[in-house]
Each structure stands twice: as C-alpha cells, then as structure tokens.
TIVEX-116240 format. One record per residue (C-alpha): residue number from 1; x, y, z; residue in three letters. Coordinates in steps of 0.2 Angstrom, whole numbers, plus 2048, in hexadecimal, padded with zeros to 3 digits. Layout:
<recs>
<rec><seq>NUM</seq><X>X</X><Y>Y</Y><Z>Z</Z><type>Ala</type></rec>
...
</recs>
This chain:
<recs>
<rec><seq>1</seq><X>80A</X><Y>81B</Y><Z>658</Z><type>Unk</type></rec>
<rec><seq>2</seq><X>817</X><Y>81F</Y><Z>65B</Z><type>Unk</type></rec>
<rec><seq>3</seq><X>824</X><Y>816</Y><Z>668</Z><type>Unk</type></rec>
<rec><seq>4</seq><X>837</X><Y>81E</Y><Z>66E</Z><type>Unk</type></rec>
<rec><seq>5</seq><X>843</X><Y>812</Y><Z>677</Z><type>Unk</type></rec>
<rec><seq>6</seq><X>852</X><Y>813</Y><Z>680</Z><type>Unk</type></rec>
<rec><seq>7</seq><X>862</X><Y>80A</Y><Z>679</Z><type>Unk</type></rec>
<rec><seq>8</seq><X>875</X><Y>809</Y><Z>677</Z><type>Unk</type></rec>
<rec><seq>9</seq><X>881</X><Y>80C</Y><Z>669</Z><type>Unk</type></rec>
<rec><seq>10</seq><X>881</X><Y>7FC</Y><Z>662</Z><type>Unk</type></rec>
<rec><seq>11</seq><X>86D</X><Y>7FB</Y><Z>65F</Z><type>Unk</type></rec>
<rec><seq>12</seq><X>86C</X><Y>7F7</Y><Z>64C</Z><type>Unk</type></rec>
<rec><seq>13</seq><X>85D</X><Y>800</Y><Z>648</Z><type>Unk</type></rec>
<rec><seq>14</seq><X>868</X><Y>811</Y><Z>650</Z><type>Unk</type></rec>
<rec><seq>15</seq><X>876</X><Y>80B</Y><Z>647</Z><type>Unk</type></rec>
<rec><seq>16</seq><X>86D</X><Y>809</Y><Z>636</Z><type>Unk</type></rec>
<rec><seq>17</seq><X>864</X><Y>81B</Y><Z>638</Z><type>Unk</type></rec>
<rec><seq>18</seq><X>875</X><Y>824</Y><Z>63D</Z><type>Unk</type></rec>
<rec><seq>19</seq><X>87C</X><Y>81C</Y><Z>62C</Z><type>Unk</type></rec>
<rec><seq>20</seq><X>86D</X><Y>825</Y><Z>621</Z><type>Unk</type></rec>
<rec><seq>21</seq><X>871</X><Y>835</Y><Z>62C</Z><type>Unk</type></rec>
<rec><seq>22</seq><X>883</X><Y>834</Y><Z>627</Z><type>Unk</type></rec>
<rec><seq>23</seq><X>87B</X><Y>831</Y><Z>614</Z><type>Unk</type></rec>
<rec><seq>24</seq><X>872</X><Y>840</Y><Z>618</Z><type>Unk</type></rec>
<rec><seq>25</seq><X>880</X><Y>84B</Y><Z>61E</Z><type>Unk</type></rec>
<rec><seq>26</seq><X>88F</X><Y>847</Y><Z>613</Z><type>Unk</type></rec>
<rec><seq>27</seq><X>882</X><Y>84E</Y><Z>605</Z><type>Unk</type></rec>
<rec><seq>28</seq><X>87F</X><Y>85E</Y><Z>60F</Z><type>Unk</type></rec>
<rec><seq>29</seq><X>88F</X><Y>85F</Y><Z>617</Z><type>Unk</type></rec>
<rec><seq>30</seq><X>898</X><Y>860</Y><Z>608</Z><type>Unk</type></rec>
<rec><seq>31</seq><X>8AA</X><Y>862</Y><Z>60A</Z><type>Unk</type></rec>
<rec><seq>32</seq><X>8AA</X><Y>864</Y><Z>61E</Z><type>Unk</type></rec>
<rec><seq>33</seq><X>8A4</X><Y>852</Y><Z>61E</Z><type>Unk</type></rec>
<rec><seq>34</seq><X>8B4</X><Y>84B</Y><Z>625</Z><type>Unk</type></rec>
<rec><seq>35</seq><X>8B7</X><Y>857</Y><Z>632</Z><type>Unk</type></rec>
<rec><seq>36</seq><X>8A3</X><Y>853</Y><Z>639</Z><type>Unk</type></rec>
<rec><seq>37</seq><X>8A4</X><Y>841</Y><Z>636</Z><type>Unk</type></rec>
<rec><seq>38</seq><X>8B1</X><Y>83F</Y><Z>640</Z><type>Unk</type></rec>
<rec><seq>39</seq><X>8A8</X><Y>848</Y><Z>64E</Z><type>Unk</type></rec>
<rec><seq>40</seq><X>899</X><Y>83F</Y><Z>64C</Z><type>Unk</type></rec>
<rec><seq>41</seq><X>8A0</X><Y>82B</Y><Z>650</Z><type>Unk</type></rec>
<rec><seq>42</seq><X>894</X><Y>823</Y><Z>65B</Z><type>Unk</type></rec>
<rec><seq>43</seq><X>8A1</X><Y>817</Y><Z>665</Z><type>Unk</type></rec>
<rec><seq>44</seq><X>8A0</X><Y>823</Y><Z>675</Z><type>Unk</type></rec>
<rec><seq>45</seq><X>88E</X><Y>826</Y><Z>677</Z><type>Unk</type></rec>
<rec><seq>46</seq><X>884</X><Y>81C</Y><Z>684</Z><type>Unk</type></rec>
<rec><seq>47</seq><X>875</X><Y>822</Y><Z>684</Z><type>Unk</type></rec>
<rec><seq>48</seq><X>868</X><Y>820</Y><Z>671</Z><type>Unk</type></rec>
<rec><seq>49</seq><X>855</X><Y>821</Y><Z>66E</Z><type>Unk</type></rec>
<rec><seq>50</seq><X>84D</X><Y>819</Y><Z>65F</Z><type>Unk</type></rec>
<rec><seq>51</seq><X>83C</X><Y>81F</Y><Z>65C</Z><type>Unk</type></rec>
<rec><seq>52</seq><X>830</X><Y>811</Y><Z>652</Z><type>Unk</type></rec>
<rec><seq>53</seq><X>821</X><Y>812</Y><Z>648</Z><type>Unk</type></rec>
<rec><seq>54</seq><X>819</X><Y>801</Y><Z>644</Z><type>Unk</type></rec>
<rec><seq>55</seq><X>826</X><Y>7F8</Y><Z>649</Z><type>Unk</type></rec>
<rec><seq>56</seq><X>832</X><Y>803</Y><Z>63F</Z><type>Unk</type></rec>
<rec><seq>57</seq><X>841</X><Y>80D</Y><Z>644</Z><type>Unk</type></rec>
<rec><seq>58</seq><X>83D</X><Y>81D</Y><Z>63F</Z><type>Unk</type></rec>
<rec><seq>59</seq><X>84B</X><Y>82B</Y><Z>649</Z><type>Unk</type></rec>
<rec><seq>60</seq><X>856</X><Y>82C</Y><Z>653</Z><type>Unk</type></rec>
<rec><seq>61</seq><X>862</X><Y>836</Y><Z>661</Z><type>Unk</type></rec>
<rec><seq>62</seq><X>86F</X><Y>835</Y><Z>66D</Z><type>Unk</type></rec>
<rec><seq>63</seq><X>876</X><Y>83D</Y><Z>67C</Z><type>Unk</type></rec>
<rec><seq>64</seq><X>88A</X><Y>83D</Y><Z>682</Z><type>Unk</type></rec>
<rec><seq>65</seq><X>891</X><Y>843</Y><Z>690</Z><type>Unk</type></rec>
<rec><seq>66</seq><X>899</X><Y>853</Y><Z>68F</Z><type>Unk</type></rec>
<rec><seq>67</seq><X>89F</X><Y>85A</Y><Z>6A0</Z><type>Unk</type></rec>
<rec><seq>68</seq><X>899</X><Y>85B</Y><Z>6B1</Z><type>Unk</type></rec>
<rec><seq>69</seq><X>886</X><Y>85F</Y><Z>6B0</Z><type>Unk</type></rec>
<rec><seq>70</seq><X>885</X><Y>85F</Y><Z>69A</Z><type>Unk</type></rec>
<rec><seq>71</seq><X>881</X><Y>853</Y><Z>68E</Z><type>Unk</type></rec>
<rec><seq>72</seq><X>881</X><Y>853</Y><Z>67B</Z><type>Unk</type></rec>
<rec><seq>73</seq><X>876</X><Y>851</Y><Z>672</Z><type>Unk</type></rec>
<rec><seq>74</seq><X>87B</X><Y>844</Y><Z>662</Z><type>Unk</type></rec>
<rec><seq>75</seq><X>874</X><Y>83B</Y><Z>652</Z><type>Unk</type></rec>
<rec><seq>76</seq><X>865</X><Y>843</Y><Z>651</Z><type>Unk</type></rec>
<rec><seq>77</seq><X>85B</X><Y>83E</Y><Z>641</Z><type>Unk</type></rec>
<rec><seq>78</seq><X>84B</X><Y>83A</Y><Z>63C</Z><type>Unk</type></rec>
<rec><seq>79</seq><X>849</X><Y>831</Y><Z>629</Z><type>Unk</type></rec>
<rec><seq>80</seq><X>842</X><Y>83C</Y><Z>61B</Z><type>Unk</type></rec>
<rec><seq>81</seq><X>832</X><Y>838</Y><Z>619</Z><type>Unk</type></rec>
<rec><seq>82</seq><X>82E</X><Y>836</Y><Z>62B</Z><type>Unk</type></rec>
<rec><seq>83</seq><X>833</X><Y>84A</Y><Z>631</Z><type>Unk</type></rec>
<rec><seq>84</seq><X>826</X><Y>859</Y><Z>635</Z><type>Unk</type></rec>
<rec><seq>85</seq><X>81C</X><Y>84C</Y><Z>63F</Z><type>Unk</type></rec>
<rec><seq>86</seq><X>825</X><Y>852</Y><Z>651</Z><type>Unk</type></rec>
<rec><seq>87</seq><X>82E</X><Y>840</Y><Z>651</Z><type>Unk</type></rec>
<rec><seq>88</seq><X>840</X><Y>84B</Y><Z>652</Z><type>Unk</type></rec>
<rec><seq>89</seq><X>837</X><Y>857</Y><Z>660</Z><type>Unk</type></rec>
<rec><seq>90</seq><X>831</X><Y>845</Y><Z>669</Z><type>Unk</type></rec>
<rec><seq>91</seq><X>843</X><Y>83E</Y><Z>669</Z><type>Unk</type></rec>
<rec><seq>92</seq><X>84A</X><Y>850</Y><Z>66F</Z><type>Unk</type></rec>
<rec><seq>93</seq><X>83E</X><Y>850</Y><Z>67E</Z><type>Unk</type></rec>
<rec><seq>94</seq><X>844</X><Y>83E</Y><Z>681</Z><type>Unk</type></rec>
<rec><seq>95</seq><X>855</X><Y>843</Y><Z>682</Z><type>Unk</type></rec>
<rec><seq>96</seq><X>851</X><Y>851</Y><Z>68D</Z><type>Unk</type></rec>
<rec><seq>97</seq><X>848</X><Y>844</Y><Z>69A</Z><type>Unk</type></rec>
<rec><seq>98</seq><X>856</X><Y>837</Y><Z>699</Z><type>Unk</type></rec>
<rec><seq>99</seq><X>863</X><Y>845</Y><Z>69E</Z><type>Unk</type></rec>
<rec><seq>100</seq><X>85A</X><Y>84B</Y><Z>6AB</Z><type>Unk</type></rec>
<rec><seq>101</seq><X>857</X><Y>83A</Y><Z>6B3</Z><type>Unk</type></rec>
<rec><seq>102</seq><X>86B</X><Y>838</Y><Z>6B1</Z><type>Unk</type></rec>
<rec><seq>103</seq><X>86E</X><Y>848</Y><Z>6BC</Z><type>Unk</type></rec>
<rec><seq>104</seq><X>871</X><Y>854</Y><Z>6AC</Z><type>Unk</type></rec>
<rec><seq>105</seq><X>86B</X><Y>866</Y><Z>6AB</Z><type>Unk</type></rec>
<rec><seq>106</seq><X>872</X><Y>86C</Y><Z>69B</Z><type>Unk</type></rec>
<rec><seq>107</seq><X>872</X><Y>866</Y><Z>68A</Z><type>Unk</type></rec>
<rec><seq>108</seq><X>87D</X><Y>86D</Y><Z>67B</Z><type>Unk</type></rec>
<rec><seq>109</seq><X>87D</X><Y>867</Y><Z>669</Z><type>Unk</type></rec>
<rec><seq>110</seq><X>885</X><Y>86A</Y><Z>658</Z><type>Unk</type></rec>
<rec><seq>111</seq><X>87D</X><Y>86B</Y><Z>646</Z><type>Unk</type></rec>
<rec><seq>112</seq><X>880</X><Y>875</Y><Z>639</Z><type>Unk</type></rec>
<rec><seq>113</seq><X>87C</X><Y>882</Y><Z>62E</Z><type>Unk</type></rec>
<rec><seq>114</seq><X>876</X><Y>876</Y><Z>61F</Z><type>Unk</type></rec>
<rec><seq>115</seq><X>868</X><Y>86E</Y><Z>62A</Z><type>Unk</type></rec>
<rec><seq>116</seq><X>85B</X><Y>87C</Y><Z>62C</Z><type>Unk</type></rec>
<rec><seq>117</seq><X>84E</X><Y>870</Y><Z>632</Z><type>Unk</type></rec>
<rec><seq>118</seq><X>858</X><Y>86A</Y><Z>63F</Z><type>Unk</type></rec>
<rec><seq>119</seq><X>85C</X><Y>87C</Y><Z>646</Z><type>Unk</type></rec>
<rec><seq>120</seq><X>84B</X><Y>87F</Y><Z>645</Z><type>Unk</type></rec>
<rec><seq>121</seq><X>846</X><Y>871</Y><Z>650</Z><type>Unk</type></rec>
<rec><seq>122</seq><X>851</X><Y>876</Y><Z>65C</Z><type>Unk</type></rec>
<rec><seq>123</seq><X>84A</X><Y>888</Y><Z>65F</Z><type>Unk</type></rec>
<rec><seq>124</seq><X>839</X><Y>881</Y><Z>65D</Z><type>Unk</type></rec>
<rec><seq>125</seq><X>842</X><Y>879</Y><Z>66C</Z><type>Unk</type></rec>
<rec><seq>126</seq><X>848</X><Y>887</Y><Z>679</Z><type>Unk</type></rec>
<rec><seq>127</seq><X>859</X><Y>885</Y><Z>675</Z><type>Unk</type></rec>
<rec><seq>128</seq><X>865</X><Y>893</Y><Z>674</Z><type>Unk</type></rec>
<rec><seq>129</seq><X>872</X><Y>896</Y><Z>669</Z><type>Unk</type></rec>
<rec><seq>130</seq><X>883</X><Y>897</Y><Z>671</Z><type>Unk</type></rec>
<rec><seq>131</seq><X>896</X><Y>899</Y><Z>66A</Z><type>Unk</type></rec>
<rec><seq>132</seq><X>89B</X><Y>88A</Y><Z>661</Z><type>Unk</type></rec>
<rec><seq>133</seq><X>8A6</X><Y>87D</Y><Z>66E</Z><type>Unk</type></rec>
<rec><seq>134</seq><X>8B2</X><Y>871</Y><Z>66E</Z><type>Unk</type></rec>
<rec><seq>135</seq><X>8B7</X><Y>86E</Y><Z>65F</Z><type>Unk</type></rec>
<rec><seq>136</seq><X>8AA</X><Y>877</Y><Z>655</Z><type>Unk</type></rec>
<rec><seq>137</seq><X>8B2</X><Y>887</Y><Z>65A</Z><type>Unk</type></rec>
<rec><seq>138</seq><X>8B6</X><Y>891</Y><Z>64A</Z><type>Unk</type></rec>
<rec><seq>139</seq><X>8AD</X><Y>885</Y><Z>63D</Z><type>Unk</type></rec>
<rec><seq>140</seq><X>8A1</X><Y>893</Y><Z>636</Z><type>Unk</type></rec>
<rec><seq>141</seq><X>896</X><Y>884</Y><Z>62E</Z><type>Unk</type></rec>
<rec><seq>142</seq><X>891</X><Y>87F</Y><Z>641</Z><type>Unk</type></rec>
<rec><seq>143</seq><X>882</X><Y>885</Y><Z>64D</Z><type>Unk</type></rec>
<rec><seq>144</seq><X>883</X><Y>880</Y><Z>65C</Z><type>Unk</type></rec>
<rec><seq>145</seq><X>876</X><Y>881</Y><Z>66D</Z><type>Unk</type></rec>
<rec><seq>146</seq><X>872</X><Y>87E</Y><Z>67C</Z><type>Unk</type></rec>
<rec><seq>147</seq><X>864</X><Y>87B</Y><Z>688</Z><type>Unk</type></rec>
<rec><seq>148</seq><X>863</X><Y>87D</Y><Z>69B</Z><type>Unk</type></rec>
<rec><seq>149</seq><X>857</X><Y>86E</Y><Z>6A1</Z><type>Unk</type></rec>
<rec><seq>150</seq><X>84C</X><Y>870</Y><Z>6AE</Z><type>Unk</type></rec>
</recs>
C-alpha cells in the first residue's frame, strides 16, 4: 500500500531519492547538466512528500514558492522499477492538495526534453504547456507548464 507524507528538505529518505534523481539526470542531461543542477538545489524548498511502499521510500516531489498565488513544482522522481504504477500521478495530486491548502492557485514546473515519461505524466495531468520562465527562458532542451488549481 502505498503511503505519501509530508516532509521538509532535510528528510534523508528525500534527500537520498533526489541524489538517484540527479544520477538519473546528469545521464540524460548530458552536457546541460550543470546549468540544471544548479537550478535544482533543494536548500529553498519547504515543502516535500515521500511516498512509501512497505516501509520503503519509493518517490518523491516538492513544491517552492514562486510568486503571489504560484508554486513550483520540484524533485519530482519516482525509482526505476517502481514507475507506470500512478505512484508519480499520486505524489502530483498530493502537491496539488498541499498548495491549495497553502492559499495557491497555480502551479508551474520545468523538465526537459529528454524525460518523455515525465512530460507525459504531466498531460496525463491537465497541465498546459506555457513559454519557458525565469531562467529556463531560451534553453531549447526545457519544457515547461503550468496548471491552474481549483
């Protein structure tokens, strides 16, 4: 069964999942992996789920604010032989819930154009794609989204 709680930054089992997920990414990243890494530290994010199976910490996500009214999503990664069981789509829906309860309406995000799974779980999802922000703007290896949350 599985069991999704609400942490902080400093949780080891996030921590630990957000090192494979940078595994992950430097291998798919390739030689943008310095520009994303540095995007991606987890000091100024407040707000984590872990997901758990048997006692085991098996994803992950996070949220940051943005600005007035939008949050970001964060860290989202589920291990390898865990995904196409909805645990990412779970943890998604999670974050959706906790931002709303925080008094956010809107949530954008980043991923890029070598993780097809995780864009395809974010239109699975409702959300839209938008003009890349912040600094995202012009990298042609990012996707970024958003979803109005009601």
């Amino acid at each position: 069964m599985l069991i999704i709680r609400k942490t902080g930054n400093t949780d080891k089992d996030f921590q630990q999942l957000v090192a494979k997920l940078d595994e992950e990414l430097r291998i798919r990243d390739g030689d943008d992996h310095a520009f994303y890494a540095a995007l991606n530290k987890t000091g100024d994010i407040r707000y984590v789920i872990v997901a758990y199976e048997n006692d085991l910490p098996v994803g992950c996500g996070s949220l940051r604010a943005f600005s007035t009214g939008t949050m970001e999503v964060k860290r989202m990664y589920v291990e390898l032989d865990n995904r196409g069981r909805g645990i990412a789509t779970a943890i998604l829906k999670e974050l959706e819930s906790w931002a709303l309860e925080l008094g956010y309406t809107k949530l954008i995000l980043e991923t890029g154009i070598n993780q097809p799974e995780a864009i395809a779980l974010y239109q699975k999802n409702q959300y839209c794609t938008i003009p890349n922000y912040g600094k995202y703007a012009g990298m042609i290896t990012s996707v970024c989204f958003e979803k109005i949350l009601s």
